[in-house]
mmCIF file of the C-alpha atoms, coordinates in Angstrom:
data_MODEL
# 
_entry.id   MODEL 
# 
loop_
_atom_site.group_PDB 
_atom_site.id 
_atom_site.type_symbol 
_atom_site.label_atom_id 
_atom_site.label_alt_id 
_atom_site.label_comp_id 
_atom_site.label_asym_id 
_atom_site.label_entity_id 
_atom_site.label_seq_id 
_atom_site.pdbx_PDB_ins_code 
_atom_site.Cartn_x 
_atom_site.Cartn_y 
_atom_site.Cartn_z 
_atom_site.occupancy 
_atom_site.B_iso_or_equiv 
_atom_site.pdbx_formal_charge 
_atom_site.auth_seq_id 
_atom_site.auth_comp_id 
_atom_site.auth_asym_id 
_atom_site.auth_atom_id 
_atom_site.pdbx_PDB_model_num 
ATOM 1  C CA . UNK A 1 1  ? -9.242  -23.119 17.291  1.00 0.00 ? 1  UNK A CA 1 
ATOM 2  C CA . UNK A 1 2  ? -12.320 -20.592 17.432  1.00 0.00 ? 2  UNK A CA 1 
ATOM 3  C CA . UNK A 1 3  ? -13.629 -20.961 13.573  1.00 0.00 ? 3  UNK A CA 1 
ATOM 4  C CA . UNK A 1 4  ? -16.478 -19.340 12.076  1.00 0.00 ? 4  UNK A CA 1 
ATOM 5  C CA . UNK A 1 5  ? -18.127 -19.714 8.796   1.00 0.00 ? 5  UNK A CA 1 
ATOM 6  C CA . UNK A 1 6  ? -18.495 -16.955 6.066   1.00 0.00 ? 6  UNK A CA 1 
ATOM 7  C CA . UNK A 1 7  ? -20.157 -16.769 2.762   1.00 0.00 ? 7  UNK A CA 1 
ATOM 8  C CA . UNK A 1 8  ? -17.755 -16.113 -0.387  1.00 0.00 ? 8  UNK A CA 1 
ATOM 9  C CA . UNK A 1 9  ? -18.475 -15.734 -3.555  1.00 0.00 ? 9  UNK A CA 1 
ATOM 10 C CA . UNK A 1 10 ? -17.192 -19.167 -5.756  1.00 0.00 ? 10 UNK A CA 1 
ATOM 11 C CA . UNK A 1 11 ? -15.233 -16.540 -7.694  1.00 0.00 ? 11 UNK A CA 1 
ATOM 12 C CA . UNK A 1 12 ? -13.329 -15.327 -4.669  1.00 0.00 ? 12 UNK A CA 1 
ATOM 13 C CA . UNK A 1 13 ? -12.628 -18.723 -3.502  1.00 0.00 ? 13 UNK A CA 1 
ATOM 14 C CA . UNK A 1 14 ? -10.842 -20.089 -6.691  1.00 0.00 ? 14 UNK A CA 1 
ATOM 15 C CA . UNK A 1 15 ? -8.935  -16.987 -6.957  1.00 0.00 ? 15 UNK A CA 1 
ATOM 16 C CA . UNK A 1 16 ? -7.714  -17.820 -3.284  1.00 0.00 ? 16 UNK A CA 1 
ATOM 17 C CA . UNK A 1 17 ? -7.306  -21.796 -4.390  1.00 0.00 ? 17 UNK A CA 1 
ATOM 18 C CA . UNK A 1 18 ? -5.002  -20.379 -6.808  1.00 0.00 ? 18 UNK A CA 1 
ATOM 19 C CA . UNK A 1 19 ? -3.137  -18.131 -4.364  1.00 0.00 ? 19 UNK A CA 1 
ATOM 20 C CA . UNK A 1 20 ? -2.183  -20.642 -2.373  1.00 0.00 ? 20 UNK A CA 1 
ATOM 21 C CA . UNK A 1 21 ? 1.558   -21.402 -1.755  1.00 0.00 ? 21 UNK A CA 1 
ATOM 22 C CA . UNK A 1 22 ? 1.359   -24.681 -0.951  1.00 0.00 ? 22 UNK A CA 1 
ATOM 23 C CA . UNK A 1 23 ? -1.644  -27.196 -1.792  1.00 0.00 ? 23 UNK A CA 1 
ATOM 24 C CA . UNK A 1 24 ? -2.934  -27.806 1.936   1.00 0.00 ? 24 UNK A CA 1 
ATOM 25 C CA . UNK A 1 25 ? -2.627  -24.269 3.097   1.00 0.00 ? 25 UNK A CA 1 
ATOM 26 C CA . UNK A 1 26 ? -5.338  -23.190 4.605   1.00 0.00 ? 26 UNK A CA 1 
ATOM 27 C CA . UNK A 1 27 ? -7.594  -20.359 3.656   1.00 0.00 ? 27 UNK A CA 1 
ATOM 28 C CA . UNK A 1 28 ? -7.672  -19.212 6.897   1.00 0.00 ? 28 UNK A CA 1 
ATOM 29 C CA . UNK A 1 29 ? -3.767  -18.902 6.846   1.00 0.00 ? 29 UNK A CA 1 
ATOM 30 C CA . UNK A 1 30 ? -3.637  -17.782 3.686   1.00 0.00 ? 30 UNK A CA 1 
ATOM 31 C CA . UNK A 1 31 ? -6.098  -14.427 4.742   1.00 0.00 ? 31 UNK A CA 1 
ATOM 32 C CA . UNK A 1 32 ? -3.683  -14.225 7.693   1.00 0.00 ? 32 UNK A CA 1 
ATOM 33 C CA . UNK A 1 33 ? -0.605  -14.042 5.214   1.00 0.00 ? 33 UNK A CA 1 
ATOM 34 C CA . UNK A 1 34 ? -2.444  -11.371 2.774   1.00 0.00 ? 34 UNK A CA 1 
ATOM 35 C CA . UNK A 1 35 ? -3.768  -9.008  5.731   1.00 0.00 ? 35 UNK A CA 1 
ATOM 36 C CA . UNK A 1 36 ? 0.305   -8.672  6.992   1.00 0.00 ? 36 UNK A CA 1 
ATOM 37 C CA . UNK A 1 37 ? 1.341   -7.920  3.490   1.00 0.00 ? 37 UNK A CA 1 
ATOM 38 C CA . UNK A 1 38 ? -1.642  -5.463  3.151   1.00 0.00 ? 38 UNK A CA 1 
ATOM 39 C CA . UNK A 1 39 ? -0.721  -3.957  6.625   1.00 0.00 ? 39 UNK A CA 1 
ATOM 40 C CA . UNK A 1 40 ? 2.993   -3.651  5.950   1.00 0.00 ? 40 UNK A CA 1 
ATOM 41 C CA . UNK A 1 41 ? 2.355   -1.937  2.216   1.00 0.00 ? 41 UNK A CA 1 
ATOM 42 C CA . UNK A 1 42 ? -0.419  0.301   4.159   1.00 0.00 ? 42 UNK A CA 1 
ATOM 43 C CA . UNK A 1 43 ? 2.403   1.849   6.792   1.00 0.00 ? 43 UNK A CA 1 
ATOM 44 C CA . UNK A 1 44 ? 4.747   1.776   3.990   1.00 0.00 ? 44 UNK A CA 1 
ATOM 45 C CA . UNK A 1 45 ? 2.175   4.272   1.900   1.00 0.00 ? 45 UNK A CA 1 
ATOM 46 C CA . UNK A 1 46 ? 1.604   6.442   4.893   1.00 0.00 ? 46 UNK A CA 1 
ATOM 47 C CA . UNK A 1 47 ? 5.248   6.562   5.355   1.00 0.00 ? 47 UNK A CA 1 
ATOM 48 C CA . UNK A 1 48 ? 5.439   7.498   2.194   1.00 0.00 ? 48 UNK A CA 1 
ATOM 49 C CA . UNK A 1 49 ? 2.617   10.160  1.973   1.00 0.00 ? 49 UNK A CA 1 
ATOM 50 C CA . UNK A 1 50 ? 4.416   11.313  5.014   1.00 0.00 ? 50 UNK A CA 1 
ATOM 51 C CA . UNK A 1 51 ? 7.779   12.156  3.405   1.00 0.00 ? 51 UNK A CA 1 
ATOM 52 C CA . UNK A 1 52 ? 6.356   13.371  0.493   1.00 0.00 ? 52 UNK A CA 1 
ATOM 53 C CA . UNK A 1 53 ? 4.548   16.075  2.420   1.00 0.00 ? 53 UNK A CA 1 
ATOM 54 C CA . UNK A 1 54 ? 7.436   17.191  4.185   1.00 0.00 ? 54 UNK A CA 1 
ATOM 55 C CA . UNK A 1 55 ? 9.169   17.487  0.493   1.00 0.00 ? 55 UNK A CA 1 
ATOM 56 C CA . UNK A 1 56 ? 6.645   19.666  -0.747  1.00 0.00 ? 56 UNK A CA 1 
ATOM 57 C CA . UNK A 1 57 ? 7.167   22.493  1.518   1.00 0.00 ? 57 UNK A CA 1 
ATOM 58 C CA . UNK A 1 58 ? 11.486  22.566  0.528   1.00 0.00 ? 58 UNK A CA 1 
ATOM 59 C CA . UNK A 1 59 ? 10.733  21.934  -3.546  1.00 0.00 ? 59 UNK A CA 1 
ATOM 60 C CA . UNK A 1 60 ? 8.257   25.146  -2.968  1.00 0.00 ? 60 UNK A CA 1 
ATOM 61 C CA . UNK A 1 61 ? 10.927  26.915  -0.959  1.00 0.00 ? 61 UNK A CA 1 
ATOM 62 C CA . UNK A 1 62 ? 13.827  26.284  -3.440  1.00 0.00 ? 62 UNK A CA 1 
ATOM 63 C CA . UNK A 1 63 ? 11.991  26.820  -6.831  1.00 0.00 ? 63 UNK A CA 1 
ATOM 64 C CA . UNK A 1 64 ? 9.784   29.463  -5.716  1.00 0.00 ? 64 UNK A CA 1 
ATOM 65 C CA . UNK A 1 65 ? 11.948  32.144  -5.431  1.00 0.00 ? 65 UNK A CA 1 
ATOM 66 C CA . UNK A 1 66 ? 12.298  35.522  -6.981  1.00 0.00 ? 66 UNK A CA 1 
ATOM 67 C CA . UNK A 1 67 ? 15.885  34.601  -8.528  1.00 0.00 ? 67 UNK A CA 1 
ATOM 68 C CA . UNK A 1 68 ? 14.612  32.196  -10.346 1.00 0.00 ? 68 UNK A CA 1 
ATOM 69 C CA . UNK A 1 69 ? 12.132  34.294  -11.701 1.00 0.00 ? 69 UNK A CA 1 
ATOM 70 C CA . UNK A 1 70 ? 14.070  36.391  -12.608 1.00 0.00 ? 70 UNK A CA 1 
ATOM 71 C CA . UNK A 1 71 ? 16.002  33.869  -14.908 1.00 0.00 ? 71 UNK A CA 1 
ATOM 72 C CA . UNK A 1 72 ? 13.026  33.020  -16.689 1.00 0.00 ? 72 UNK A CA 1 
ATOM 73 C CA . UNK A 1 73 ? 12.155  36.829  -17.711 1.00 0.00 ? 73 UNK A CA 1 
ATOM 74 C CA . UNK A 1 74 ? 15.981  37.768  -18.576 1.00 0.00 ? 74 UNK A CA 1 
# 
C-alpha cells in the first residue's frame, strides 16, 4: 500500500472514530466509503439541477399564456 500521512484536527478524527461501521475499519477506508457516497449524491444533484432546468422552460410555457390571463382579469 502507498500511505501518506496528513494532519487532522482531533475534532475531525473522533467524529470519523464515531463514523465508523465496524471497530477496525480503517480511516483510510472509511474516506474511501464517504467520497463514493459524496460522488453518487453529487451526479444525483446535477441530474437533478438538470431536469429541473428543462422543467422550467414547459411550467413557463403552460402558465404563461394569455388564456390564463385572461381568467384572472374576468
Amino acid at each position: 500500500m502507498n500511505a501518506t500521512t496528513i494532519q487532522l484536527d482531533k475534532t475531525l478524527v473522533e467524529t470519523l472514530k464515531s463514523a465508523r461501521e465496524y471497530p477496525r475499519q480503517t480511516y483510510s477506508e472509511l474516506i474511501k466509503n464517504m467520497l463514493q457516497v459524496f460522488q453518487s449524491i453529487k451526479k444525483k444533484n446535477q441530474y437533478d439541477e438538470f431536469l429541473h432546468k428543462i422543467q422550467q422552460v414547459k411550467m413557463k410555457e403552460l402558465w404563461n399564456n394569455k388564456a390564463d390571463d385572461a381568467w384572472e382579469n374576468a
